[in-house]
Structure formats: C-alpha cells, structure tokens
N, C-alpha and C positions, 0 to 999 in steps of 0.2 A: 661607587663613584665618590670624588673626594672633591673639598672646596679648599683651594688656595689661599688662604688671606697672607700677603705679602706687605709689608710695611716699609718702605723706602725710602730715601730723601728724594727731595725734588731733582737733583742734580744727577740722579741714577735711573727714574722713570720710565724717559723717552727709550736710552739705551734697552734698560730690560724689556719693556714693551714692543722693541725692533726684534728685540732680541728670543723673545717669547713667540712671536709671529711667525718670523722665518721657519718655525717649527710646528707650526700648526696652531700653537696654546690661542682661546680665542682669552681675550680679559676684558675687563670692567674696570675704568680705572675713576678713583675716588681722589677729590684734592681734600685733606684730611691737617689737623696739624698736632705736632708732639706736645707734650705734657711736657718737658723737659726744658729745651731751649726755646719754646715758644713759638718757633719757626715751623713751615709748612711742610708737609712731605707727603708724598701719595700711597694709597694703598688701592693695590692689584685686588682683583677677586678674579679667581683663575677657576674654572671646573675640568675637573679631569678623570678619567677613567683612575682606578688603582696602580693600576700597571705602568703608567705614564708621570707618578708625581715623582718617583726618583730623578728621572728627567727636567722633570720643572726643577726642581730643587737646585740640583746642580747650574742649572741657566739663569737662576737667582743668583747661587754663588757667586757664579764667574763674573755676572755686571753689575754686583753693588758690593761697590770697592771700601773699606774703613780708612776712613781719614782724621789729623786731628785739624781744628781750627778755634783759633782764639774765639774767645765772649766774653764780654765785660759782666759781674756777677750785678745781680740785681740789690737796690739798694734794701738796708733794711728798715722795716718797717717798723713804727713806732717808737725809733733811736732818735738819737741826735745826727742829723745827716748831715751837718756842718762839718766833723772832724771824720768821715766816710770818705774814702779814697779810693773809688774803684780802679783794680786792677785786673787787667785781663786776665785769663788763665786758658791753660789749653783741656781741649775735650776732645774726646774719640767721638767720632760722629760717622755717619753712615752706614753698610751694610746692610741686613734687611733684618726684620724682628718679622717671622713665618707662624701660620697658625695651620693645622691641617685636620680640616674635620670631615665625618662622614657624613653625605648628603645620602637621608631616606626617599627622598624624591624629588625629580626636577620635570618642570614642564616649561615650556617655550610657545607660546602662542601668537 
C-alpha cells in the first residue's frame, strides 16, 4: 500500500478531488500554504493499493494545470524602502509537487 501526498493550488483541488472520486480514490484533503508565494494551496492524502498509484498519478496530471501569474516581489528588508519600486514579475505556479511513500500499516476504526 502506498500514501499519496499531492500538493496543489487552491484553484486545482475541487477539480482533482471530483476528479479522483469518480474513480474510486477516497482523499483527505488538507488547506496547507506554500513557502513560496505565500499563498494557500491544499494537499490531498490519497491511500492506495500499488497497483493503483500510476492511476492516481496520471489523474493528478491531467487536473493540475501550470500557469504563470503576476506577483509583486516582496519589499527588502532592512534597505532603504524609499527608492524600492516594486515591480511585478511573472511566476510558473500550479501543477502539483507529489510525494509517494510506503504505508507499513493502516487501520480505520
């Protein structure tokens, strides 16, 4: 047996959790937020037979789509922030960062 840890943006969740459903996968869903952009994104916990995570994986694929989107950079710190001019920049964002570990044991009570 294997544990899915799926790492998502928020705007991808609902889909792959529809999406995971229709096929059986049961999930756990986590509201979680990135190191990165600061912003929220959820993380799936999936269990699943061996035989079954190529499956998941691919149904990850297909509903967490990469996008870019503007962010203003954060100011710096301990500068003079008088002559600091943020300017947007673009970032890749979404898709999913997947973790796939082996469960020694699961119980449901």
């Amino acid at each position: 047996m294997k544990l899915i840890l799926a790492v998502v943006q928020d705007k991808d969740s609902n889909r792959l959790t529809d999406a995971l459903g229709e096929e059986n996968f049961k999930t756990t869903k986590l509201s979680t937020t990135g190191g990165f952009l600061k912003e929220g994104n959820t993380t799936l916990m999936i269990g699943c037979e061996d035989k079954y995570v190529d499956e998941a994986l691919e149904i990850i694929r297909d509903n967490c789509s990469q996008r870019e989107q503007m962010v203003a950079p954060i100011s710096p710190m301990g500068g003079n922030a008088d002559s600091y001019i943020p300017r947007p920049i673009n970032v890749e964002v979404g898709g999913a960062t997947v973790f796939v570990v082996p469960v020694d044991s699961f119980f449901q009570f």
